[in-house]
C-alpha positions as CSV (number, residue, x, y, z in Angstrom):
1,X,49.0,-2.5,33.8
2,X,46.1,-5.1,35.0
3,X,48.1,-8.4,35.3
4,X,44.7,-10.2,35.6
5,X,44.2,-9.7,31.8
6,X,47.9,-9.7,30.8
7,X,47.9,-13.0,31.8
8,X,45.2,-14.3,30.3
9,X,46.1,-12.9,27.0
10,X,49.5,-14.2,27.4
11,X,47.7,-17.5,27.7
12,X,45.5,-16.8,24.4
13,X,48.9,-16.2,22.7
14,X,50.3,-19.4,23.7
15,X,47.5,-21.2,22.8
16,X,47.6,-20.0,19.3
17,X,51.6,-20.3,19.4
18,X,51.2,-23.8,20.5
19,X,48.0,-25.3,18.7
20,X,48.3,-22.9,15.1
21,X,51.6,-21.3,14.4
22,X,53.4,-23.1,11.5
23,X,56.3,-22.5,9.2
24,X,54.7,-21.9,5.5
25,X,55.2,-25.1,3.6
26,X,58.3,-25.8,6.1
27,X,60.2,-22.2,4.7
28,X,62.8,-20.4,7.4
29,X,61.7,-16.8,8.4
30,X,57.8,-17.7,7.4
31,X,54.4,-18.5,9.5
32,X,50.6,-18.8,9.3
33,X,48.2,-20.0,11.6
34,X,47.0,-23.4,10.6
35,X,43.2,-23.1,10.1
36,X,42.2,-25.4,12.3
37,X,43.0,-27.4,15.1
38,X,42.9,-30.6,15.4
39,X,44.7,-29.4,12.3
40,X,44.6,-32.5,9.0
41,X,47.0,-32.7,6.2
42,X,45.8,-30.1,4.3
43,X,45.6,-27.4,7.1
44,X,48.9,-28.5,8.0
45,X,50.2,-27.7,4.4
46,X,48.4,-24.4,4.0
47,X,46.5,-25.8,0.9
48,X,43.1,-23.8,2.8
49,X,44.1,-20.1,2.5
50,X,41.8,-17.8,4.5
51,X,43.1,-13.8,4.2
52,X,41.4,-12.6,6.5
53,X,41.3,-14.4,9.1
54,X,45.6,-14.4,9.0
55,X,45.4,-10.2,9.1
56,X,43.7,-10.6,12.4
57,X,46.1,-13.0,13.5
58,X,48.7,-10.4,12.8
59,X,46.8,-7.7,14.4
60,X,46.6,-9.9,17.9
61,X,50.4,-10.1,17.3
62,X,50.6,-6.5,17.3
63,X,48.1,-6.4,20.2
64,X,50.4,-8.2,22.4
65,X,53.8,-6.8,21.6
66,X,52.4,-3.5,23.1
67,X,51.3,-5.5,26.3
68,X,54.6,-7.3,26.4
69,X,57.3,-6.1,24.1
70,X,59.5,-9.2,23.0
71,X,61.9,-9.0,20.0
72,X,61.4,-12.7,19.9
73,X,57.7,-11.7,18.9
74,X,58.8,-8.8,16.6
75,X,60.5,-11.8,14.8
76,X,57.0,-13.5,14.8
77,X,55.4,-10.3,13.5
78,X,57.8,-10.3,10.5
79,X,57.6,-14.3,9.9
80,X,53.5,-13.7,9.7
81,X,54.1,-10.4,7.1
82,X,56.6,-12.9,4.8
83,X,54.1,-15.8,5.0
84,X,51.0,-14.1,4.0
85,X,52.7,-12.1,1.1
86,X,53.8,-15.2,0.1
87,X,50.9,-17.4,0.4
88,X,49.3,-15.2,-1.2
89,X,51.0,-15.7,-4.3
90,X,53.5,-13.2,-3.3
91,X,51.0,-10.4,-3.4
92,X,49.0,-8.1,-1.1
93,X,46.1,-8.1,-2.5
94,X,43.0,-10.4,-3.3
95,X,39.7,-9.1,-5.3
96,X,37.9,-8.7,-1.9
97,X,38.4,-5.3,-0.4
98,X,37.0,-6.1,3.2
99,X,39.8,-8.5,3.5
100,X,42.4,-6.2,2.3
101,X,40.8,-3.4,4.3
102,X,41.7,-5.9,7.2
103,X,45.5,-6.4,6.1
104,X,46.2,-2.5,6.2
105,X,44.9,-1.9,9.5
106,X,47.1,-4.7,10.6
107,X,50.2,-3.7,8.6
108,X,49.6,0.1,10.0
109,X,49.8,-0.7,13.3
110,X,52.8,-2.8,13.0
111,X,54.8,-0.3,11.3
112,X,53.6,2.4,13.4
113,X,53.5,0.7,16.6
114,X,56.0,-2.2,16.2
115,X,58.8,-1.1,13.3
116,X,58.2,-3.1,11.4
117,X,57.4,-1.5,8.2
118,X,56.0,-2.0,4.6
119,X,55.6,1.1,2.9
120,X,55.3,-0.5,-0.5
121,X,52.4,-3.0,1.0
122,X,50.0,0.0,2.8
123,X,50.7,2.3,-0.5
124,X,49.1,-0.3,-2.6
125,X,46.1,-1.2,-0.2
126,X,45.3,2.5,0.3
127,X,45.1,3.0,-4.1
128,X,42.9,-0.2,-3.8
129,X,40.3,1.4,-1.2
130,X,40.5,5.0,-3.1
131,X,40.2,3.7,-6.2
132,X,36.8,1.7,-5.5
133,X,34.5,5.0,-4.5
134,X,31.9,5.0,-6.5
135,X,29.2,6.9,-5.7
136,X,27.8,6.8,-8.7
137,X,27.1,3.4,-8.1
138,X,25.1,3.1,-5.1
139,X,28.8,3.1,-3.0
140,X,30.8,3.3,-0.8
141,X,33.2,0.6,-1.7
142,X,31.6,-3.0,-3.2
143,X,32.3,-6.1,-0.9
144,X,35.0,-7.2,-3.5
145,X,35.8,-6.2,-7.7
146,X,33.4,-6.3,-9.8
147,X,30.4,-6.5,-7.2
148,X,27.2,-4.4,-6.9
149,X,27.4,-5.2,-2.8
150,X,28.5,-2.2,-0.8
151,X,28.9,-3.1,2.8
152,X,29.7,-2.1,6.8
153,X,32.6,-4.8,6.7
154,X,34.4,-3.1,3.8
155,X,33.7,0.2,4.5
156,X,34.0,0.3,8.1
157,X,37.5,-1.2,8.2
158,X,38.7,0.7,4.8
159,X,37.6,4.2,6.1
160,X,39.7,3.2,9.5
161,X,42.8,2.4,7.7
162,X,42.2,5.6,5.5
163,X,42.0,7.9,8.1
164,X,45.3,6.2,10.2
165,X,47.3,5.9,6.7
166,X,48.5,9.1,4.6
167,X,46.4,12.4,4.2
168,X,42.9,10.9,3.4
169,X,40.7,11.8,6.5
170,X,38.1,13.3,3.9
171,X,38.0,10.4,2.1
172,X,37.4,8.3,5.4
173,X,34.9,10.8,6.5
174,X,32.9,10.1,3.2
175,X,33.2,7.1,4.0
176,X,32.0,7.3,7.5
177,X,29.0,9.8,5.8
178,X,27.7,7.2,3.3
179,X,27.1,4.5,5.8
180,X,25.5,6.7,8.4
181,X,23.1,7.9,5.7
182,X,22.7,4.4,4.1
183,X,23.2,1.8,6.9
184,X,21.6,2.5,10.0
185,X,18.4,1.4,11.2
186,X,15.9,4.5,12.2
187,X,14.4,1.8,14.9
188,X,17.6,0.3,16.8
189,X,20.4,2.5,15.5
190,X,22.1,-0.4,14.5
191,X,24.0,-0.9,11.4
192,X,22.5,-3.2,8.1
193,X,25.3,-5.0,6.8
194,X,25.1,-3.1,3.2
195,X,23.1,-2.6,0.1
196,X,23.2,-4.4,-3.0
197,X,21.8,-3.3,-6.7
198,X,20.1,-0.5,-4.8
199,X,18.5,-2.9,-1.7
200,X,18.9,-2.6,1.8
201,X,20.0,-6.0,2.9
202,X,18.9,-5.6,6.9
203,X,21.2,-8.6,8.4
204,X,22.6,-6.8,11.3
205,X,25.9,-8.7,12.5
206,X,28.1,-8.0,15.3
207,X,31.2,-6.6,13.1
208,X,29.2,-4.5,11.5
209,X,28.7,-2.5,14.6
210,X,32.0,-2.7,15.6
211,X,33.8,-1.4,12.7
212,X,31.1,1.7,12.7
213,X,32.7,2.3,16.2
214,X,35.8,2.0,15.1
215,X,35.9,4.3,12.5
216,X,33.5,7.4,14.1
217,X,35.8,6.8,16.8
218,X,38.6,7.2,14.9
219,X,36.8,10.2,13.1
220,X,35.9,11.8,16.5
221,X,40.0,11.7,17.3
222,X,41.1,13.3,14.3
223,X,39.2,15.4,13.2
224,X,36.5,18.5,14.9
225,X,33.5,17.5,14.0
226,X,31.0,16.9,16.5
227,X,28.8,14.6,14.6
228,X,31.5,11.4,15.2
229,X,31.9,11.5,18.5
230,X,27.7,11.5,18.3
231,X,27.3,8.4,16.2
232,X,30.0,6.6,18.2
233,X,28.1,7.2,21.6
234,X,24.2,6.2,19.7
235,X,25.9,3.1,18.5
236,X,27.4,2.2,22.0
237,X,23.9,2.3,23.2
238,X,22.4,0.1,20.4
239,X,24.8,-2.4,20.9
240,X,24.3,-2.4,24.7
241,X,20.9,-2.7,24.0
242,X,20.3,-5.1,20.7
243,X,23.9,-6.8,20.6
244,X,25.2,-7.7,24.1
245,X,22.3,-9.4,26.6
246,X,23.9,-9.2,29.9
247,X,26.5,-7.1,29.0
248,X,28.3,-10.4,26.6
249,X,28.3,-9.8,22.9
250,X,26.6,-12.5,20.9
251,X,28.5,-14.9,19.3
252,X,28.1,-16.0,15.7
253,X,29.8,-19.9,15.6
254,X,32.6,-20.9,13.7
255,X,33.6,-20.1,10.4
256,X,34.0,-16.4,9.5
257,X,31.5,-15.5,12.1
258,X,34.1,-16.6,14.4
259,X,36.0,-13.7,14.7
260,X,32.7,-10.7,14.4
261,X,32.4,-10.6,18.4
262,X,36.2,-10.4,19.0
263,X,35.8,-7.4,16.3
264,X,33.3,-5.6,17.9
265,X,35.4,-5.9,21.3
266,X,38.9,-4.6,19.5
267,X,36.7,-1.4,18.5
268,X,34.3,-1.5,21.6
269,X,38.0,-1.0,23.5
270,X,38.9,1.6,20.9
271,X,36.5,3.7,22.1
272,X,36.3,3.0,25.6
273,X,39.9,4.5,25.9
274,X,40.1,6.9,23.2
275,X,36.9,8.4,22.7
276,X,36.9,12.3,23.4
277,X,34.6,14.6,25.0
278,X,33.8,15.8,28.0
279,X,29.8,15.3,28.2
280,X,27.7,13.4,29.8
281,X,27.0,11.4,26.7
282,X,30.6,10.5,25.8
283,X,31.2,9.9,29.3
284,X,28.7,7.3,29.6
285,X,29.6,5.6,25.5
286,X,33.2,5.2,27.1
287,X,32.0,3.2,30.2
288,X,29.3,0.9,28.4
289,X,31.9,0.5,26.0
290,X,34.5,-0.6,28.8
291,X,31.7,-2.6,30.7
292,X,30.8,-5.0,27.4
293,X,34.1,-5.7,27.0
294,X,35.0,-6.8,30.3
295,X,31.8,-8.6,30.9
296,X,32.2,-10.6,27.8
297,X,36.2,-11.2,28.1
298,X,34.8,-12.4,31.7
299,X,32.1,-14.8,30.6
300,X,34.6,-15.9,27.9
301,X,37.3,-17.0,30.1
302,X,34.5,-18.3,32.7
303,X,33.2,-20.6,30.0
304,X,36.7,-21.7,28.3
305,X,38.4,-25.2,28.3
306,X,41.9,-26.2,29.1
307,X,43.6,-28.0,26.9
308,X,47.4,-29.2,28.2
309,X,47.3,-26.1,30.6
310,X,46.0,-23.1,27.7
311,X,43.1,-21.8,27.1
312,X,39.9,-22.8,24.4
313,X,37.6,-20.2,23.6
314,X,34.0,-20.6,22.9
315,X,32.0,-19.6,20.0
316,X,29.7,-17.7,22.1
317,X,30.9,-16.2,25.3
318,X,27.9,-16.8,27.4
319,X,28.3,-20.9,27.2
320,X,30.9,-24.0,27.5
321,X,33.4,-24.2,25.0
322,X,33.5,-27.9,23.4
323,X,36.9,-29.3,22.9
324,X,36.8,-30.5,19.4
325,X,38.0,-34.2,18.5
326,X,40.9,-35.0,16.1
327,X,39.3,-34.3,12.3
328,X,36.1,-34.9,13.2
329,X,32.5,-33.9,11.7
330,X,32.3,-31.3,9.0
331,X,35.0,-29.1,8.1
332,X,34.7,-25.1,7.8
333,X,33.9,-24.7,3.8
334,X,34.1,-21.4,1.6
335,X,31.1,-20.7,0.2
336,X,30.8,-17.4,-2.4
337,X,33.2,-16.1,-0.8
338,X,32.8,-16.8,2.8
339,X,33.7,-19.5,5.1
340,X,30.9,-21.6,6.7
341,X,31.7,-23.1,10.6
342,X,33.3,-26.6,11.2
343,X,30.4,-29.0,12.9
344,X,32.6,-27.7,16.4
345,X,33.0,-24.1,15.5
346,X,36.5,-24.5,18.1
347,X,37.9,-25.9,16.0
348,X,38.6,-22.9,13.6
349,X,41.4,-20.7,14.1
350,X,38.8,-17.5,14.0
351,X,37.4,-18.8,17.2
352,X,40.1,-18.7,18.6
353,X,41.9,-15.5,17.1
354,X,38.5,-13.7,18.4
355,X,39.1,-14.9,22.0
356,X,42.3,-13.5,21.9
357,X,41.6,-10.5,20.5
358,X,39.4,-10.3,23.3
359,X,41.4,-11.3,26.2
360,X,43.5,-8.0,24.3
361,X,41.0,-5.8,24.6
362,X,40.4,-6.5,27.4
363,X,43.8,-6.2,28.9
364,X,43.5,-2.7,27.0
365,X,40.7,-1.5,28.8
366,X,41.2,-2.7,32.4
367,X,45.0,-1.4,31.8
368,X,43.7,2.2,31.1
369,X,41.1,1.9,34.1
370,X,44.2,0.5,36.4
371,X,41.1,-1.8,37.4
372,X,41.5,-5.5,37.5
373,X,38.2,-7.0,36.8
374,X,37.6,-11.1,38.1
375,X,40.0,-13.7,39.0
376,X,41.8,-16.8,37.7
């Protein structure tokens, strides 16, 4: 195991244990991340409820069990589970499918990789995801219910957990078919981020890429299809080319652009150590793969604050974080359906979440390498 990066994503944990973790209106054997930090009253009181950005918290929990097993943090794992369900108006699901999408992969892992388990939870994501195919539409799956938007960030993350959870690896490679025939651009080989009432909408954002990854990697695991493992390695390339200048994956500022880089890295990782094949071309996705997220975990940590001994990410790797000041300047607003950055992008809990889930990946990487990469 590269302690270098275990270290620093122990660090990222505590951070967020320190600065986010709360009991869910003051209930015993619940917790959320508070939203923000410096948190106000309303943050504090979970009164701002953003899904998905809690799923990836609970993903980064699962990230770090498996660096450092703890039953103190399996207890965390399950306090996170009981505080979203609950928040969430004791349900698990919301009318957007790219933030449910991001609650089953989550889930998954922890029951598969963790213990703990929800079978009732991932059984009623998966008939969520299924259910919403419609070709006949245009789709893929739309962005949420009752939408004409079919997108990379639903898609992508649905057709991972589809092809982890239960027997639907068709389904997931239909999935995986639609957006290479729909989504990538002929120029860069990057992906749009969908299509909506039958137009391309050409914004290319980091996640988008990196859940494309992730599921063609996933593909090219489980299934013998040669065209996965393909797509994964042209995309690797794009990215390295069109995504990551100096090997450090753009940023995207606060808000829910906060955590697209620290996505990209989570799959970048996936198929740095996972990928198969033995040609040239696989060879080489593997190592860019492994190289952009090292380089950028590097710049990131370069670049971080200290705040009473832990770590503060940046919003983009490649510069200073700013340490933001108790409640000040513009808060992070939802808008349609999204949430818009805080004036200090820091000072959202996705920006933070991303960093870790880098410092993770990371760890993942240089731990299958056995190569410590930089210093504290």
């Amino acid at each position: 195991m590269d302690q270098v990066w275990a270290n620093r994503a122990g660090s990222a944990e505590a951070a967020i244990a320190a600065r986010h973790l709360k009991k869910v209106w003051g209930l015993p054997g619940t917790q959320l991340g508070v939203v923000a930090w410096p948190p106000t009253p309303k943050y504090r009181r979970f009164m701002t409820w953003h899904y998905w950005w809690q799923a990836h918290l609970l993903d980064c929990l699962v990230d770090a069990q498996l660096r450092d097993p703890q039953p103190a943090r399996v207890e965390s794992i399950t306090r996170q589970i009981r505080g979203h369900w609950l928040r969430n108006n004791a349900s698990w699901t919301n009318n957007y499918y790219d933030d449910m999408a991001w609650l089953g992969l989550a889930l998954e892992r922890a029951g598969q990789l963790v213990g703990v388990d929800k079978p009732a939870a991932l059984q009623k994501l998966s008939e969520q995801f299924v259910n919403a195919w419609v070709p006949e539409d245009g789709g893929g799956i739309p962005w949420r219910k009752q939408d004409q938007f079919f997108n990379a960030p639903a898609n992508g993350p649905a057709g991972i957990f589809l092809a982890r959870y239960g027997d639907r690896l068709r389904r997931a490679q239909q999935m995986a078919d639609w957006i290479d025939a729909t989504l990538i651009d002929p120029e860069t080989h990057l992906v749009f981020d969908g299509i909506k009432a039958g137009s391309l909408v050409r914004a290319q954002y980091t996640y988008c890429q990196g859940v494309v990854v992730g599921l063609e990697t996933e593909l090219a695991r489980r299934t013998d299809d040669d065209r996965h493992g393909q797509r994964v390695c042209r995309l690797v390339e794009a990215i390295d080319k069109g995504m990551a200048p100096e090997g450090v994956l753009n940023g995207a500022g606060g808000g829910d652009g906060g955590l697209f880089a620290g996505i990209t890295a989570r799959y970048l990782a996936l198929a740095a150590t996972t990928l198969p094949g033995d040609s040239d071309e696989s060879a080489k996705a593997r190592e860019t793969a492994a190289t952009i997220v090292l380089k950028s975990a590097q710049s990131a940590w370069d670049y971080r604050q200290t705040v009473d001994g832990l770590p503060l990410f940046g919003a983009f790797w490649d510069r200073s974080a700013e340490i933001p000041a108790a409640a000040a300047g513009v808060q992070a607003q939802s808008v349609d359906g999204a949430v818009n950055s805080s004036e200090i992008p820091e000072r959202d809990l996705s920006v933070q979440v991303s960093g870790w889930m880098l410092m993770e990946a990371a760890h993942t990487v240089a731990a299958a390498e056995g190569d410590g990469d930089g210093d504290d």
